[in-house]
C-alpha positions as CSV (number, residue, x, y, z in Angstrom):
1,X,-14.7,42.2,30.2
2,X,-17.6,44.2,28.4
3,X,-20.5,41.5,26.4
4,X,-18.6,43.2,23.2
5,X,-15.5,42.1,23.7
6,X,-16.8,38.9,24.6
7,X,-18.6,38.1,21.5
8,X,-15.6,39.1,19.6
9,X,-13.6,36.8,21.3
10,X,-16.4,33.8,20.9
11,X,-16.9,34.6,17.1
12,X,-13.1,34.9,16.7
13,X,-12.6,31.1,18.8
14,X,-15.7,29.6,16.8
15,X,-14.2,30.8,13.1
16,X,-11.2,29.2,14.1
17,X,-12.4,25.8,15.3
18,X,-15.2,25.7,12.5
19,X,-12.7,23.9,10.1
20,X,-12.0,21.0,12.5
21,X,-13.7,18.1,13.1
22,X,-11.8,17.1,16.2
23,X,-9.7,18.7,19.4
24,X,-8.6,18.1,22.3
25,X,-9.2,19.7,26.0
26,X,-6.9,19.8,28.6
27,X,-6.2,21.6,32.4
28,X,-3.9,24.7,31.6
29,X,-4.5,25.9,35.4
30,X,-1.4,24.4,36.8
31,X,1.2,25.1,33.5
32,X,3.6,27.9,34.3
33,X,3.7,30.4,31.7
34,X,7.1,29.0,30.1
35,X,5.6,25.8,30.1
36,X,2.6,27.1,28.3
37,X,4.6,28.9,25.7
38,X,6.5,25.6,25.4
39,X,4.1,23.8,24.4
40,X,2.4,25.9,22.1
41,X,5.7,25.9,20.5
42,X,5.7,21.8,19.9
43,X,1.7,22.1,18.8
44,X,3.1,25.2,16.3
45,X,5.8,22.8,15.3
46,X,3.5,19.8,14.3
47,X,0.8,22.6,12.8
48,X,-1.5,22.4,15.5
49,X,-3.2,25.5,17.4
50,X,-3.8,25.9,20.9
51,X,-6.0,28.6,22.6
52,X,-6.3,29.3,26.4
53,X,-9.9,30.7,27.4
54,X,-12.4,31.5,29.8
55,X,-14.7,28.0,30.0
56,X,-18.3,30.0,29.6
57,X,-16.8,31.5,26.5
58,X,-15.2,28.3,25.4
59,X,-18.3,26.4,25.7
60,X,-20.2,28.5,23.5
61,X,-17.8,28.7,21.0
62,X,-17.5,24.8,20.8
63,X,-21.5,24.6,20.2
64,X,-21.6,27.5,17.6
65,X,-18.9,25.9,15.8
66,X,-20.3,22.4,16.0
67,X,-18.4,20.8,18.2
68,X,-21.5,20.0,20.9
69,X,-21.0,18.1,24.1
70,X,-17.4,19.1,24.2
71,X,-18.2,22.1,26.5
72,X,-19.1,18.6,29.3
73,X,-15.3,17.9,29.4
74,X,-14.3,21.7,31.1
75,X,-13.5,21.8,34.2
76,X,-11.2,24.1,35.6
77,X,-8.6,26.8,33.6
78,X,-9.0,25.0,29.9
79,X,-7.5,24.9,27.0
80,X,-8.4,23.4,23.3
81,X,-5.9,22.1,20.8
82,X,-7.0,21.7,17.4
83,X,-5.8,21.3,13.7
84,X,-3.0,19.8,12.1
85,X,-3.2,17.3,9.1
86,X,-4.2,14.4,11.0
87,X,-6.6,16.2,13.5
88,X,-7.5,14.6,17.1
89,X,-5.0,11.4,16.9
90,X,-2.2,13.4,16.1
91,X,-3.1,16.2,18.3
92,X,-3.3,13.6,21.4
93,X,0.1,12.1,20.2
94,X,2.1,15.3,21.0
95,X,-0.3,16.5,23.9
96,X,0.1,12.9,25.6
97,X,3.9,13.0,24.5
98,X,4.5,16.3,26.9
99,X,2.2,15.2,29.7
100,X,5.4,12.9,30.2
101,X,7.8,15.6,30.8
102,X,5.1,18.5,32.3
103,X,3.5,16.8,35.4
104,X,1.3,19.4,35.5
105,X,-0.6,18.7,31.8
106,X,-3.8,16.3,32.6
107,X,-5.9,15.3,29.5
108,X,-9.5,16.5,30.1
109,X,-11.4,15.3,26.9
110,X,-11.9,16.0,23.2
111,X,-13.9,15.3,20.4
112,X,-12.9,12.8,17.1
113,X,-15.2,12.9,14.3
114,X,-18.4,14.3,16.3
115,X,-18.1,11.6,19.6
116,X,-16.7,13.2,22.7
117,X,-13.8,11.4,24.3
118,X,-13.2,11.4,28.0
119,X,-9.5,11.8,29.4
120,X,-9.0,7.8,29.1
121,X,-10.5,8.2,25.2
122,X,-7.9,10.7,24.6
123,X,-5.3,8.4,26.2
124,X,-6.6,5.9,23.9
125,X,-6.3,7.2,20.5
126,X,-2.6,8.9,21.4
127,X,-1.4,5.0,20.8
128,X,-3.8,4.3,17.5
129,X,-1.5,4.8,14.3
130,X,-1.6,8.0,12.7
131,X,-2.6,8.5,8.9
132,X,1.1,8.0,8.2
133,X,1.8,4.7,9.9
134,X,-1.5,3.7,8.2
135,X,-1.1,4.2,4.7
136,X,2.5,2.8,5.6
137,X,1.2,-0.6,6.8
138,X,-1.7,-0.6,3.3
139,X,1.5,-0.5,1.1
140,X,3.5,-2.8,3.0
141,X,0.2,-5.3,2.7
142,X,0.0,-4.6,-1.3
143,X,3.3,-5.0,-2.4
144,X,4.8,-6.7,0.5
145,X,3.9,-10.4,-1.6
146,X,4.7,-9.2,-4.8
147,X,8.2,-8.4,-3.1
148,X,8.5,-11.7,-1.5
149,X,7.5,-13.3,-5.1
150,X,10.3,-11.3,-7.1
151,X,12.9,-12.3,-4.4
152,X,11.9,-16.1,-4.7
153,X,12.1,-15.8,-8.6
154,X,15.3,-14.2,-8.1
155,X,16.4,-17.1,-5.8
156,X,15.4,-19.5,-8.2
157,X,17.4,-17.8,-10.7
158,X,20.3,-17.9,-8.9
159,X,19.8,-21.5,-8.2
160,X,19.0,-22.4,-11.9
161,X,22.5,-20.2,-12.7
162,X,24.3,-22.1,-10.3
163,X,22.7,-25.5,-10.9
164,X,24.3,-25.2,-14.6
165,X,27.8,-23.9,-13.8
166,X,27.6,-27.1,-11.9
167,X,27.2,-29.2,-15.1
168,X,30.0,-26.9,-16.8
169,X,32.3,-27.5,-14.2
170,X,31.4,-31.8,-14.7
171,X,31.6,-31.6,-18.7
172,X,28.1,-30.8,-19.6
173,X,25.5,-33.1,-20.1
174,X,26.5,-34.9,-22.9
175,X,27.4,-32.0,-25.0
């Protein structure tokens, strides 16, 4: 490959990743080509990316893109998964998800908000809840009392309701 064609490629791979503040790295050496294009498919699906390169190249691209230290985790035929609305988490969700099902898929590393995660980091953050579950468990917090507090008034008011049909049914209170 002529130093052209590599610079291309290396400016192509650091435009790409300059928008993201996380990725993660993992062994592509092993994946058959089906199981490659499979799994591009499910990182497509969730609006991920995923680029197979040469790790000299790679490691270059990560440090003109600002991604520094990330270039430690390569070893072997690499590949980087990045973007997605959630970044990193998200990314290690579906990554860690297919590592079930493709033996040959081993977590190498990645990088979450400038800190380089090892494999076991990446492992790690697959189970943290994603940006969905969170905001999901700050509503439930908020209006999760005021819920329970309308459903006790409306218990006592049903109570209250059923306390006088009770005096109805007797002859009222003196009325």
């Amino acid at each position: 490959m002529s130093k052209a064609m590599k610079t291309a490629i290396v400016d192509q791979v650091t435009r790409e990743l300059s928008g993201h503040d996380s990725a993660v790295v993992f062994s592509a050496g092993r994946l058959t080509v089906l199981e490659s294009e499979e799994l591009r498919t499910k990182l497509r699906e969730a609006g991920m990316s995923c680029l197979f390169l040469r790790n000299r190249l790679a490691a270059i691209a990560f440090k003109n893109a600002g991604m520094d230290g990330l270039e430690t985790v390569l070893d072997g035929p690499a590949a980087v998964a990045y973007g997605g609305e959630e970044g990193a988490i998200a990314i290690a969700k579906v990554l860690m998800k297919e590592a079930k099902t493709l033996k040959n898929l081993e977590m190498l590393g990645g990088i979450l908000d400038g800190e380089i995660l090892d494999a076991a980091g990446v492992e790690k953050i697959s189970m943290l809840p994603g940006k969905k579950e969170l905001q999901s468990m700050v509503l439930q917090g908020m209006f999760g009392p005021v819920s329970d507090f309308a459903a006790s008034m409306d218990d006592l008011l049903t109570e209250v309701q059923g306390l006088i049909g009770a005096l109805e049914d007797k002859g009222g209170a003196g009325a």
